[in-house]
C-alpha positions as CSV (number, residue, x, y, z in Angstrom):
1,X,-13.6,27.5,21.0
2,X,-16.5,25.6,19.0
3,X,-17.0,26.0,15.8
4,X,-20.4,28.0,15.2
5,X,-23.4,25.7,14.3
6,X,-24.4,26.0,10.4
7,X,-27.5,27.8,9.5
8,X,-28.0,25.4,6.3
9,X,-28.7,22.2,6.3
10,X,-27.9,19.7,3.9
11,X,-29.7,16.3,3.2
12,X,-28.9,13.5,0.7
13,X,-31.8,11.3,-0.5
14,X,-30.4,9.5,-4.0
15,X,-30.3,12.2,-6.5
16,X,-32.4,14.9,-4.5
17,X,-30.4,17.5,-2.4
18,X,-32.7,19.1,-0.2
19,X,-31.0,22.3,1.2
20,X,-32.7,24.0,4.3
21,X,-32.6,27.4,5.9
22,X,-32.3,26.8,9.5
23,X,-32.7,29.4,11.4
24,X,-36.4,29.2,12.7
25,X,-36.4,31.2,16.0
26,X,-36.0,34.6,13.7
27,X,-37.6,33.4,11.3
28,X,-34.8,32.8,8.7
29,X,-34.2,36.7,8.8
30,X,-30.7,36.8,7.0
31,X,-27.2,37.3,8.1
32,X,-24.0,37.3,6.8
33,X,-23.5,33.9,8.2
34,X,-26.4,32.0,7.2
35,X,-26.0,33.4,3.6
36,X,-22.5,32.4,4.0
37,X,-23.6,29.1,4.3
38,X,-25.9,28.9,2.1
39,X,-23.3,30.1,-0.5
40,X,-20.8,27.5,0.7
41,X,-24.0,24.5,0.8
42,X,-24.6,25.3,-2.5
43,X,-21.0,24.7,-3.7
44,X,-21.3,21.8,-1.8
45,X,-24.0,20.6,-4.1
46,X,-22.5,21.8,-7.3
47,X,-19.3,19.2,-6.9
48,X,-21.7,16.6,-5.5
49,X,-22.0,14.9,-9.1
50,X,-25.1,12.5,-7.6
51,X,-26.9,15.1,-7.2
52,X,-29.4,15.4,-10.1
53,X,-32.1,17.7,-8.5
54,X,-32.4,20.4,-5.9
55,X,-35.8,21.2,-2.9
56,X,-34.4,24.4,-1.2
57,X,-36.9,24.8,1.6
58,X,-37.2,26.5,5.2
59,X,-37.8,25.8,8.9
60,X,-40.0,27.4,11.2
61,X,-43.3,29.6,10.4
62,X,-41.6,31.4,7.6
63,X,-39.3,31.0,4.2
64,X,-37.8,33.9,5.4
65,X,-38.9,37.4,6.2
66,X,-35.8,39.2,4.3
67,X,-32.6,41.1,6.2
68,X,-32.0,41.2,9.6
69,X,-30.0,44.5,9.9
70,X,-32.4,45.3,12.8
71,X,-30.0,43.3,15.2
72,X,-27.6,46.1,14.9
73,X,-29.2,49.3,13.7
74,X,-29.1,50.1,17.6
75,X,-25.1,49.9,17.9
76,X,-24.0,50.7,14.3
77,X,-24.7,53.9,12.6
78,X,-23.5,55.8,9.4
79,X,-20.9,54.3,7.8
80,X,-20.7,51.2,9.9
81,X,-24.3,50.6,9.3
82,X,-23.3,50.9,5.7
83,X,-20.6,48.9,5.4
84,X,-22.7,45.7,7.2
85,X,-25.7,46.5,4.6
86,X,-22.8,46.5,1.9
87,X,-21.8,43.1,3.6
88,X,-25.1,41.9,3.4
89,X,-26.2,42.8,0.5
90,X,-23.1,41.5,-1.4
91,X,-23.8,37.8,0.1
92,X,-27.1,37.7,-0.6
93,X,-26.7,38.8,-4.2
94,X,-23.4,36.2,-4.4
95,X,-26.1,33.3,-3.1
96,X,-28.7,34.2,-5.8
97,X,-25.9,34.0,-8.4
98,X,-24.7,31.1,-7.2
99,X,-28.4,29.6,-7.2
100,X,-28.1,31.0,-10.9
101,X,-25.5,29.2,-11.7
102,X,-25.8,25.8,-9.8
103,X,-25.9,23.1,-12.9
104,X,-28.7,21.1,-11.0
105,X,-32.4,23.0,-11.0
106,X,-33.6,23.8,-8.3
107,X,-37.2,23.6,-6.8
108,X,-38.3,26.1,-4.4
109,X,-40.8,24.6,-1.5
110,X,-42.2,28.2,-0.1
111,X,-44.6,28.8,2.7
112,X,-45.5,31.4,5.6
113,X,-43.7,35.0,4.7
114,X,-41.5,35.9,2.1
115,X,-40.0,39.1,2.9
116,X,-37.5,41.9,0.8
117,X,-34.6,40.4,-0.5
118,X,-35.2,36.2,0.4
119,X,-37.2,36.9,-2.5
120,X,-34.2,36.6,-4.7
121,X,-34.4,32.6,-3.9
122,X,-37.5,31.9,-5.2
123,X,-36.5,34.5,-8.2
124,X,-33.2,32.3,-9.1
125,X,-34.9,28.9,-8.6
126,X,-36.2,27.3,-11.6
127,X,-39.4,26.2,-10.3
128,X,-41.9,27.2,-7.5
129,X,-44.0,25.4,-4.8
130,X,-45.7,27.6,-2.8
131,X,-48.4,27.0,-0.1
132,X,-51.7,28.9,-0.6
133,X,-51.8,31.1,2.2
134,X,-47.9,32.4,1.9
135,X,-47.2,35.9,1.6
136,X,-44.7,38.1,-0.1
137,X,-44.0,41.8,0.0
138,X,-41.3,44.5,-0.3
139,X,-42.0,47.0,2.1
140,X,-39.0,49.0,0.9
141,X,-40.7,52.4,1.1
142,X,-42.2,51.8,4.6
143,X,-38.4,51.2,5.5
144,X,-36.7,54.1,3.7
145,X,-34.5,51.9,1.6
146,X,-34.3,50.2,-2.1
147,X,-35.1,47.5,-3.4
148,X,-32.5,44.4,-3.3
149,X,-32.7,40.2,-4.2
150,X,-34.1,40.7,-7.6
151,X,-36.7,42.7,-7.1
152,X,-35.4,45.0,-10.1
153,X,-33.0,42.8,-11.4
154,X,-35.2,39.3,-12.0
155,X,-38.3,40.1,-11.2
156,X,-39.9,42.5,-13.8
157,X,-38.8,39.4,-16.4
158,X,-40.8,36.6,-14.5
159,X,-44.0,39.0,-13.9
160,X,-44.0,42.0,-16.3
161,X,-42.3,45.5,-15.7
162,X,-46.0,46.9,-14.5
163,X,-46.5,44.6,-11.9
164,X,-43.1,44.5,-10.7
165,X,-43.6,48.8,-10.5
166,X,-46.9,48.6,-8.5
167,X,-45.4,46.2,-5.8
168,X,-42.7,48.2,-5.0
169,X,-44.0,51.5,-5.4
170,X,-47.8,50.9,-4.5
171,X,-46.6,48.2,-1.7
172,X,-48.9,46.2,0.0
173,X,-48.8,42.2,0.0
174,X,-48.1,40.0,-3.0
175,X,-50.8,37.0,-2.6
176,X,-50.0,33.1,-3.1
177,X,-52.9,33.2,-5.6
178,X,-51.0,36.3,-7.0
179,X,-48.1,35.5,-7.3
180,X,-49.5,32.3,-9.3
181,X,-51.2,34.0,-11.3
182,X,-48.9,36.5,-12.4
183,X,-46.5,33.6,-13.1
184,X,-43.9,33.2,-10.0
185,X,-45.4,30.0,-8.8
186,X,-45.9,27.0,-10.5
187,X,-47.8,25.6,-8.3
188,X,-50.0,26.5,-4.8
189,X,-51.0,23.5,-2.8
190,X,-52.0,23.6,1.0
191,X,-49.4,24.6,3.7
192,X,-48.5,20.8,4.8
193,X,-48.1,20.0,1.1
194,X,-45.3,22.2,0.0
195,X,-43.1,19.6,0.8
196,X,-44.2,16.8,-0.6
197,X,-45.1,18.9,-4.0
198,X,-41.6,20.3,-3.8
199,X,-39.7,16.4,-3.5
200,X,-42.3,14.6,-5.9
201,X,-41.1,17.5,-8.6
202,X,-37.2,17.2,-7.9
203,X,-38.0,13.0,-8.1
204,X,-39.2,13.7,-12.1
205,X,-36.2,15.9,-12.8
206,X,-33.8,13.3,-11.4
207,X,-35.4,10.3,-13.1
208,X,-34.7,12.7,-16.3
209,X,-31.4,12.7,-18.7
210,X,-28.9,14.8,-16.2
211,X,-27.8,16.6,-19.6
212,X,-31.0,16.9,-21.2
213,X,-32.1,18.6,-17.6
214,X,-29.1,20.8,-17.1
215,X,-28.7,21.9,-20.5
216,X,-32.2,23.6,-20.5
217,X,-31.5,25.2,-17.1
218,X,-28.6,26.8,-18.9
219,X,-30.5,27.8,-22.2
220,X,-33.5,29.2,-20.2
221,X,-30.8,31.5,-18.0
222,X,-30.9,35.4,-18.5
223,X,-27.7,36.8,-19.7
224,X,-25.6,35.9,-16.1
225,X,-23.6,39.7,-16.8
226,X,-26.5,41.6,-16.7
227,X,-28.3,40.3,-13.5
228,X,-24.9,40.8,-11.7
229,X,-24.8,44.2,-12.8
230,X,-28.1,44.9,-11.8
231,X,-27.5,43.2,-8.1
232,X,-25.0,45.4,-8.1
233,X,-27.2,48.7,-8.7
234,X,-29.5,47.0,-6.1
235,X,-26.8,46.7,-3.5
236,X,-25.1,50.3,-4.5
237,X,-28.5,52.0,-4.0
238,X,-29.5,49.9,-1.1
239,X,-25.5,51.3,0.9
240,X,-26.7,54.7,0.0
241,X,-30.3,54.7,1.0
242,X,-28.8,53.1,4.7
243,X,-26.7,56.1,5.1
244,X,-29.4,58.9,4.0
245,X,-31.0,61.1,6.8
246,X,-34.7,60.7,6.8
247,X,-37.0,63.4,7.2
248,X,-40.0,62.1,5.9
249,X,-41.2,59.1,7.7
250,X,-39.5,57.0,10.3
251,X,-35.3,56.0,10.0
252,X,-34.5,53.6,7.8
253,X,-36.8,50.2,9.2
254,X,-34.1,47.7,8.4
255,X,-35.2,45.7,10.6
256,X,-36.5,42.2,9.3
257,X,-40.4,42.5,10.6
258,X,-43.3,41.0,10.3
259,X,-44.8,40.8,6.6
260,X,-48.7,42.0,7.1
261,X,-50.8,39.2,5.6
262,X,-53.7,39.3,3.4
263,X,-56.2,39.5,5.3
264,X,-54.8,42.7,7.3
265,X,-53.9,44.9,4.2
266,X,-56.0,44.5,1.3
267,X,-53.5,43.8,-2.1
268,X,-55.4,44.7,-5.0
269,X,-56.8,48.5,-5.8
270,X,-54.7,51.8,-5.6
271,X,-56.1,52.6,-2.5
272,X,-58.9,52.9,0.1
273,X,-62.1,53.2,-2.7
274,X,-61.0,49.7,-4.1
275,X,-60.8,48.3,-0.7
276,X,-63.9,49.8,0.1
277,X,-65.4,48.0,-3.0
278,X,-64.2,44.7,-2.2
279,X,-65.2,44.5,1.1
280,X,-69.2,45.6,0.7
């Protein structure tokens, strides 16, 4: 039997890594094995001592649009559904600490849709390249389940506790220019840019002092035991919310769907008056 084909790709240019999600046809939704191998790239990369500087990017249309538990909510109920969102869960939040932890920073080259918990990447990278026209959002109440990647546990520090409330409880898309402005991007350049931004950055921090580099990757770090323990709320509360009857909406979405761009849902206002205002 032959061995599976990876879901992350790894390429060597000097001292740039640049580490690829490659599964395009569903849109980088995540799995336990592509997170699997992302986990395992990026131990790859850690013991790679030419490596001085990290692109983590995506093929396809989309970074990724978040979880795909959708691909079995139709043969896996209650407490097998449970157990694969505690799978799940646990590998994504192992990747981001891992991203965390890798000694090399890492640059982030974003574009298309940025969905629930692939957030988490771009929240444990050090910096951000993000094309103007991407997208982010949570949609965690649509779905009927919590918030996981960071959204609680790295987020409110990068943004502010206030925004971090009003896109998970208002919903609703988080903009390019958004997400720039509120300070999650460093910088927005046109879709067929990201890529070049993203290398020409990595490129400075490998012509730079590895140590000098390194060390403030490690100084700028949040306290490491206190983001696992609130990944670990995240995942704890995201198990339970699987496996909770709903009677208020629709089941439980989890599947990994389409994030509704800009121009389909307005993202700014509390609710139909303020869209109403900004479209007359």
């Amino acid at each position: 039997m032959s061995a599976r084909a990876s879901m992350v790709r790894l390429a060597h240019a000097g001292a740039v890594t640049t580490l690829t999600l490659a599964r395009p046809a569903k849109r980088n939704a995540l799995v336990p094995d592509l997170l699997l191998d992302l986990c395992v790239a990026l131990e790859q990369i850690g013991r790679r001592s030419e490596t001085r500087a990290v692109v983590f990017a995506a093929e396809g249309v989309s970074f990724s649009i978040g979880g795909d538990i959708g691909r079995v909510a139709s043969d896996k109920h209650g407490a097998a559904l449970q157990t694969y969102a505690a799978e799940l869960v646990g590998l994504l939040n192992q990747a981001i600490v891992s991203l965390l932890c890798l000694r090399q920073p890492v640059v982030a080259a974003v574009h298309g849709d940025v969905g629930g918990g692939s957030l988490g990447f771009l929240l444990a990278s050090d910096l951000v390249v993000m094309a103007d026209d991407a997208v982010a959002e949570a949609n965690y109440a649509g779905d009927g389940v919590t918030p996981d990647g960071g959204w609680t546990a790295l987020l409110p520090r990068l943004i502010g506790a206030r925004r971090a409330a009003a896109c998970l409880l208002l919903g609703g898309p988080m903009t390019a220019r958004q997400a720039f402005d509120w300070g999650l991007v460093n910088v927005l350049v046109e879709r067929g840019q990201v890529g070049a931004e993203a290398h020409a950055a990595a490129e400075r921090i490998a012509a730079a002092p590895p140590v000098t580099m390194q060390t403030s990757k490690r100084l700028l770090a949040q306290e490491l035991a206190q983001v696992e323990a609130a990944l670990e709320a995240e995942r704890r509360s995201f198990v339970a919310a699987v496996g909770r009857p709903r009677q208020d909406g629709p089941a439980p979405g989890l599947v990994a769907g389409p994030v509704v761009r800009s121009a389909e849902r307005p993202s700014g206002g509390f609710g139909r008056a303020a869209a109403a205002t900004r479209e007359t």
